[in-house]
N, C-alpha and C positions, 0 to 999 in steps of 0.2 A: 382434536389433536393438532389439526393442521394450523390453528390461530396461536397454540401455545409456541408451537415451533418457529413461526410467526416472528412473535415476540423475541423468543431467544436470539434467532437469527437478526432481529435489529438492534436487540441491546447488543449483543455479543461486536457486533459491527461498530456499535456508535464509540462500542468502552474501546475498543481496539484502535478505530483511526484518532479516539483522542491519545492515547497512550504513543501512537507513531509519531504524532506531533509533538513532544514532547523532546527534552534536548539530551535524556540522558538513555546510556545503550540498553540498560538494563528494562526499562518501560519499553525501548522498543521494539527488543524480542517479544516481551509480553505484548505486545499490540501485535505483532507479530501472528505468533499464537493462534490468539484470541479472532483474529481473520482465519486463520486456516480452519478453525473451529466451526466458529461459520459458517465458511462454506462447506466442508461437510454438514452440517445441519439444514442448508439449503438445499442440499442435494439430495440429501433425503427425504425432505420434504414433496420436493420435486417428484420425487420415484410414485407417488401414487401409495393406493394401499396394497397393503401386502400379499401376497399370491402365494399358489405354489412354487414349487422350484421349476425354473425351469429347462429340464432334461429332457429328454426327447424319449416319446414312448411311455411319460408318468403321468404329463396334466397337459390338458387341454390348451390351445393359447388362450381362450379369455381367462381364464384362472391362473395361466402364470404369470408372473413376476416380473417385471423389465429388470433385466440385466446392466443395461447400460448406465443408471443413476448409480448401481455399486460399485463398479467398474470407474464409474468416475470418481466415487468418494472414493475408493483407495488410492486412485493417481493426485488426489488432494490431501490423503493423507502422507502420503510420499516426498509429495513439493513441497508441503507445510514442514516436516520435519528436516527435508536437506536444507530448507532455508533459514530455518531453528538453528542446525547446528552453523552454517555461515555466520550469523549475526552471534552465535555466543562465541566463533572464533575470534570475528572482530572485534568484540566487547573483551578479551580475554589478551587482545594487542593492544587495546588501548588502554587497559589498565597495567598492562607490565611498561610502556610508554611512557604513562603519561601520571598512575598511580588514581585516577578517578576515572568515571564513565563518561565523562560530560563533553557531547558533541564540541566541539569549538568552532567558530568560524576558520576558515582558510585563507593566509596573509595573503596569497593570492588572489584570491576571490575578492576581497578587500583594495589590494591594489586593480584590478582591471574594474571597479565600480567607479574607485577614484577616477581613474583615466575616462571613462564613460562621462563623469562628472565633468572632468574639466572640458573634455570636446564639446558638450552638450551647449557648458558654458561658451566657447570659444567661436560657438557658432552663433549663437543667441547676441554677440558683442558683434560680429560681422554682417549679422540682421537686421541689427540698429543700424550700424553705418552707413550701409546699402540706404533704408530708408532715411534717413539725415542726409544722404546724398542727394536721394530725390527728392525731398521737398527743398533744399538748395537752389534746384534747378529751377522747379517750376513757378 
């Protein structure tokens, strides 16, 4: 069972960070998702095989149950869904915005590359001169 889970848990993983990578909002709740899934599926995994309950006064502790893998998969199931409804808020501003899902770059983000661009260059033109100067000299 452990190898099937395995599996799930790396496809579930691999379809998800492709879908994150992707430029439109609507893939990337589903990649979204598709992580939170996951990782409950890992964490279940994780928990070992199954046990008693364990209450105090019913089983034994080698026959109970670790508590703390379910414990975690509900605080994963928690984060995965407030982060679900996040991204379908933004998805749901950026199509009353903008009228489609589709990430855009930011003019911003564009102008401070250019600027990076021209210093880059501006330095690269005063690295020459420096060296032009000194073979001049010597």
């Amino acid at each position: 069972m452990s190898v099937a889970l395995l599996f799930a848990v790396s496809g579930l993983t691999s379809v998800g960070i492709y879908l994150i990578t992707a430029r439109s909002l609507s893939r990337i709740v589903l990649g979204f998702s598709l992580l939170g899934h996951a990782a409950v599926l890992a964490l279940l995994a994780a928990g070992g095989p199954a046990g008693d309950a364990p209450l105090a006064d019913h089983a034994s502790i080698e026959s109970s149950a670790n508590p703390l893998p379910q414990a975690l998969s509900l605080t994963a199931i928690v984060i995965s869904f407030g982060l679900t409804l996040f991204l379908l808020a933004l998805a749901r501003r950026q199509h009353v915005l903008t009228g489609d899902d589709l990430v855009e770059d930011d003019i911003e983000d564009q102008r401070i590359a250019h600027l990076e661009e021209v210093e880059l260059g501006s330095e690269h033109d005063l690295s020459d001169k420096e060296l032009d100067g000194e073979d001049a000299d010597s």
